[in-house]
N, C-alpha and C positions, 0 to 999 in steps of 0.2 A: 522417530523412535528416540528414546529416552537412553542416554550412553553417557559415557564417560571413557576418557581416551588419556592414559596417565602416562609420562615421559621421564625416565632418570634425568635427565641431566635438563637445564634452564633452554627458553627460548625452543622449548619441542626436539631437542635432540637427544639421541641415544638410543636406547632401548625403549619400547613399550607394548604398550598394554591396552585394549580396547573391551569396555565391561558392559554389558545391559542389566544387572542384577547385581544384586547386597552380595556383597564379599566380605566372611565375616572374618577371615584371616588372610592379607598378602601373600604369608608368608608360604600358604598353602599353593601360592600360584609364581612362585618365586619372584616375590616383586616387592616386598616386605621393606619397609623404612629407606626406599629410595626412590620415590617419587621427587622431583622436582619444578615441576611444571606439567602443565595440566588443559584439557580440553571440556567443557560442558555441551554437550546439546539436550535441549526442551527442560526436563526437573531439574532441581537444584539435589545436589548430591552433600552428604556430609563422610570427611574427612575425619577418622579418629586415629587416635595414638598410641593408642593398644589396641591390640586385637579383640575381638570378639563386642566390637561396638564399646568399647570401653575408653579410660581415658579425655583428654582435651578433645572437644568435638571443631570440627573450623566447615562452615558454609561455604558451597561454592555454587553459584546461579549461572545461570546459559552464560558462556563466551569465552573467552579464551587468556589462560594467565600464565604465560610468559615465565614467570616466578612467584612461588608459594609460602606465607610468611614462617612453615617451620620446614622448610626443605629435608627431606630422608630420615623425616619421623614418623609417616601416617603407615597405619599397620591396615585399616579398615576401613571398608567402603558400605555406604548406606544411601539407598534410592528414595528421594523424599513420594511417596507416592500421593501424598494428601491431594485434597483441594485447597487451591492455596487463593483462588479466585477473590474472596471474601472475608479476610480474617478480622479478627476480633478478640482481644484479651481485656477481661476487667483485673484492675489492681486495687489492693488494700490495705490500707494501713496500718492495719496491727493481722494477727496471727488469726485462724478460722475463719478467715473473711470477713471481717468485724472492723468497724471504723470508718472513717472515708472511704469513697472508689471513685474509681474513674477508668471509663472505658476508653480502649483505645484504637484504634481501626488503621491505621499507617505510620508509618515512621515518625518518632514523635522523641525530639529532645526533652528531657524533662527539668532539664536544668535553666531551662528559657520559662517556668512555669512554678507552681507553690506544691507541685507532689515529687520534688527533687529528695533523694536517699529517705523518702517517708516510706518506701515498698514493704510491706512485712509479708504476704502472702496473695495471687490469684489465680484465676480459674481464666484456663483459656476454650473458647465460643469456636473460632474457627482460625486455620491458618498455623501455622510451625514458628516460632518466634524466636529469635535470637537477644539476649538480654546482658545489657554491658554494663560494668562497675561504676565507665565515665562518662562523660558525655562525647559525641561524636565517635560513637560506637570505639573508645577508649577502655585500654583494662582487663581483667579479666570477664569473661563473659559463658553462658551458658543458654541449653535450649528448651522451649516451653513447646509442648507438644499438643495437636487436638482434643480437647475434651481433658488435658490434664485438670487436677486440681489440688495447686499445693499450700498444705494449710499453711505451713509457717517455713520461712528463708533460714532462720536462724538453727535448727531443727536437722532441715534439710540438704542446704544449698550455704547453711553458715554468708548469707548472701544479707540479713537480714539491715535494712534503714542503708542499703549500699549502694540501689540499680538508679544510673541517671539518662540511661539512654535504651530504646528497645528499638524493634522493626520488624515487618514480619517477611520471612521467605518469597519472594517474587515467582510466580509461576514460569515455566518453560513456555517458549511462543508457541502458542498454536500454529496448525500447518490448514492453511484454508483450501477446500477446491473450488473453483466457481463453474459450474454450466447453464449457460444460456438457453432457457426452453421459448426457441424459437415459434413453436407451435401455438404459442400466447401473446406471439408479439403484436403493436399497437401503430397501426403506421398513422401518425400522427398531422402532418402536413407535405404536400406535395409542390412543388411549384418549380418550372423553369427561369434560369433566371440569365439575362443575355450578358454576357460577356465581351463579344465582340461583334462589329458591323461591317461589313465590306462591300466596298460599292465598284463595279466594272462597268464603263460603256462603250460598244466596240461601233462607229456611226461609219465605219466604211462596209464597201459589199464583199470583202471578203474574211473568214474568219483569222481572230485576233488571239495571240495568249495574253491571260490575264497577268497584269502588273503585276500583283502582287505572287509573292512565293505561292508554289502549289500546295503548303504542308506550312500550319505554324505551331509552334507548343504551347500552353495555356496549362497554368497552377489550378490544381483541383486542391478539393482540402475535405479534412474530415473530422469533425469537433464529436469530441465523446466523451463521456463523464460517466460516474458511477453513485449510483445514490443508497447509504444503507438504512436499513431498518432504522424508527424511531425506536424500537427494543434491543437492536445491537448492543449483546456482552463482549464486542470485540475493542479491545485498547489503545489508542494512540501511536503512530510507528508500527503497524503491523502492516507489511506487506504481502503483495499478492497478485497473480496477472488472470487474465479471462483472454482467454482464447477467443474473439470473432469468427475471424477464418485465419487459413494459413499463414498469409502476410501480416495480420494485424493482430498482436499480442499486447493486451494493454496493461500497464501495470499501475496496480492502484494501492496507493497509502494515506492508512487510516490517519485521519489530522491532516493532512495537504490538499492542495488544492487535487481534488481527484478528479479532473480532467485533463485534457491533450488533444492537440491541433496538431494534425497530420497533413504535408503537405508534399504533392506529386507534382509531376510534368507530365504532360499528355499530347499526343501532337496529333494535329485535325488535320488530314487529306480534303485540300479546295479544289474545286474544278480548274482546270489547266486549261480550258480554251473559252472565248466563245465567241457566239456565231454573227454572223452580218448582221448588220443593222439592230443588234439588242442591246438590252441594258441589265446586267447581272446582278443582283442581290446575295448576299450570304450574310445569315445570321449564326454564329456559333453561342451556343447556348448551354447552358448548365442545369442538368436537373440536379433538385436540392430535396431529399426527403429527412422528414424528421420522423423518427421511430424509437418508439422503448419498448425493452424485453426485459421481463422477469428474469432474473440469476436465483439460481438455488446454490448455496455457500454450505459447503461441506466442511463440518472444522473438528479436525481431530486435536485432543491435548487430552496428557496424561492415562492414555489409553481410554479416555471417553468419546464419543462421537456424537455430535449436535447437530442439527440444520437450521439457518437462518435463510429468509430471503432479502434479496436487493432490486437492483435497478438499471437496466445498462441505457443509456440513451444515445444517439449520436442524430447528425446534421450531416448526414454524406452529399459531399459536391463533386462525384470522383467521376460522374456522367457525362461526358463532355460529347456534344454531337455539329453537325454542321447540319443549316435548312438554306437550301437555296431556290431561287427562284430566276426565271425568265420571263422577260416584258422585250416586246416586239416594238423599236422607236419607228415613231409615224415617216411613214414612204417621203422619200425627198422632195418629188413634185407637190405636195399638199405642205410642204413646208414651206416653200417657196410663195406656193400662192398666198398661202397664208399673212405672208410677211407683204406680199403685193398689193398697191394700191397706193391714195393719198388722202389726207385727210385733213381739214383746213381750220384752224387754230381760228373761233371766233374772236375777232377786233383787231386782226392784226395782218389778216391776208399772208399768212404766212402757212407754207404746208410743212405735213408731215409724214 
């Protein structure tokens, strides 16, 4: 939701005030010219100094400001509702849109460039734009609105051959949902993979405990990653989790690395005896499946609502099992014979 959370006094204290709509006078809600600090969530909100949307306008985008540069002067509150996704202003150098232009799509010093205080009048395409006297958003400054179109500064805005710096309004973050549609999932490879070996031979006639511990624990792991759409409108730094199951809530950001390695202990129950005369095997084993599932991304901003799809994939090794086995060693007397007898080294007379 789209708010704004205003506080008398600096650093969030004292009195306040919590708004989701254009308040077009404070003073009706008794809160008039004593703001001091201030909270945004999602749109950027504009700050004026008289009432009724009048007056110095001052921008304030998603997060949190502590202190406000004209403290216990804003009368008025306004909710940027635009799309602010895609903006776009052309500028002109002389009056009617006439002369040179030059479009502009992000933040752009113009005093690093040859259209420095040449502005006389434009027309803005998309997006809310804030425009400054000096460079590095210095000076006085004013706002360009969607679809405005102003013939001449000079006229208007007394602004004219003045603006060396612009930008345009940052949209509020979207809020994503992710659900995994299980029912599509792709089980991709399968394979056990052995872990560990244990060997017991027990060659007397009555039964032996095995050496080793009855029970050991063994690292399981679970590699998982998120992969979005090559048409993803979603922006760099936005976060977001997808739910698996209960335990495993993964959380993915857009620009980093969007995988993670999850790693458990597990302990295997071994057999605890065994019997006369055998020889005991144990393999403990790791099943390892590779699976991707469709995500459907639910993203709400600016009270619009979109769908994109994704990609959940992971490598679960979280199956850990014991396989054992019994082999019967050969009866004593045939071992014996076996080993009995002699047999005589030719050239040498010598036996063995």
């Amino acid at each position: 939701m789209n708010r704004i959370t205003v506080y008398e006094r600096a650093n969030f204290e004292g009195l306040s005030r919590e708004f989701t709509c254009d308040v077009p006078d404070l003073h009706e809600m008794d809160f008039g010219d004593c703001i001091a600090s201030l909270k945004v969530v999602g749109q950027p909100w504009i700050a004026y100094t008289d009432p009724k949307y009048e007056g110095e306008p001052h921008a304030f985008e998603e997060g949190e400001y502590p202190s406000v540069g004209r403290p216990n002067s804003f009368s008025a509150l306004r909710l940027v509702h635009h799309d602010l996704g895609d903006p776009q202003i052309t500028l002109y150098e002389r009056p009617n849109f006439q002369g040179a232009c030059k479009v502009v799509t992000e933040e752009t010093n113009l005093a690093y460039g040859y259209f420095n205080d040449r502005v006389a009048s434009h027309v803005v395409q998309r997006g809310v734009w804030l425009l400054y006297q000096h460079p590095s958003r210095g000076g006085w400054h004013c706002l360009a609105w969607p679809g405005e179109r102003l013939a001449d500064y000079k006229l208007e805005l007394n602004f004219q051959a003045r603006l060396s710096h612009l930008r345009p309004l940052r949209p509020g973050r979207p809020l994503v949902s992710a659900r995994l549609l299980w029912e599509q999932k792709r089980v991709e490879e399968e394979r056990e993979v052995l872990v560990d070996e244990i060997e017991g031979v027990n060659e007397t006639e009555s039964e032996q405990t095995l050496a080793a511990s009855s029970s050991r624990e063994y690292v399981t792991t679970l590699w998982q990653s998120f992969h979005f759409s090559n048409a993803t409108s979603l922006k760099a730094g936005l976060s977001f989790t997808v739910t698996v199951e209960a335990s495993n809530i993964f959380t993915v950001q857009k620009g980093r690395s969007e995988s993670s390695t999850r790693r458990e202990r597990v302990e295997v129950q071994l057999p605890a005896k065994i019997p006369p005369r055998t020889a005991l095997s144990i393999q403990v084993l790791r099943k390892e499946v590779t699976l991707s599932v469709p995500v459907l991304l639910t993203i709400t901003q600016n009270e619009a609502v979109r769908t994109e799809m994704g990609e959940y994939r992971s490598v679960s090794g979280t199956n850990i099992s014991a396989r054992y086995s019994l082999k019967p060693l050969p009866a004593a007397g045939r071992e014996k014979a076996a080993t009995k007898g002699t047999e005589t080294i030719p050239g040498t007379g010598k036996e063995l």
